[in-house]
C-alpha positions in Angstrom: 82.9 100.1 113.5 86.6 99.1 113.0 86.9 96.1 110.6 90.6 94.1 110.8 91.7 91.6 108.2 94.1 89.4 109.3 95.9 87.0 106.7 97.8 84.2 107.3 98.8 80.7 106.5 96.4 77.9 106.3 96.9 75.3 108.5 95.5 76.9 112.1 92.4 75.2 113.3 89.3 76.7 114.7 90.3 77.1 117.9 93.5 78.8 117.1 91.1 80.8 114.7 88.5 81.6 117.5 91.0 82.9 120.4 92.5 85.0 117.3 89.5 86.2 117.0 88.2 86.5 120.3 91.6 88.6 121.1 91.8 91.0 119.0 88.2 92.0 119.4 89.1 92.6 123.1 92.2 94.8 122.0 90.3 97.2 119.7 87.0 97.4 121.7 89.1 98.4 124.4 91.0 101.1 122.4 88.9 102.4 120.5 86.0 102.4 123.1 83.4 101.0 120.6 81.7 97.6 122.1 82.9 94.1 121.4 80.4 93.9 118.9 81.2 96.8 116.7 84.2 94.9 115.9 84.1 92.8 112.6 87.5 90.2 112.2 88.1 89.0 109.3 90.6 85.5 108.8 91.8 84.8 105.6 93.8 81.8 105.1 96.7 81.6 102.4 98.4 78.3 101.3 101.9 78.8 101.7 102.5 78.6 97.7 100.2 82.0 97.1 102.1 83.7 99.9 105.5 85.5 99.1 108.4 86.5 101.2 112.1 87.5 100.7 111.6 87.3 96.7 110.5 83.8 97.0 107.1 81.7 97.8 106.7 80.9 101.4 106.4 77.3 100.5 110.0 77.1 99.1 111.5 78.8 101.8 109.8 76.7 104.9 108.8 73.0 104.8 104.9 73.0 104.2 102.5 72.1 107.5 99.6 68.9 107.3 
């Protein structure tokens, strides 16, 4: 019963968030040979100011989405 978290920035809407989803249960029932729904994704979303990269918060290093 693999379980994948997948973390990233807030902004992608719920279709971007359903083919992630939709995807990656595909890839790991396939490798792991367990059936599609054995496989639990998880999607967090992180606003770009509690998300750090290269020392610095993503939000000062990229111009913020919306």
């Amino acid at each position: 019963m693999p379980v994948i978290t997948v973390n990233w920035w807030q902004g992608s809407d719920r279709q971007a968030r359903r083919e992630l989803v939709a995807g990656i249960t595909e890839v790991v029932a396939r490798v792991s040979g367990c059936p599609d729904d054995a496989v639990t994704v998880i999607v967090r979303d992180a606003t770009l100011d509690h998300w750090g990269r290269d020392g610095r918060r993503a939000d000062e290093s990229r111009p913020a989405r919306g």
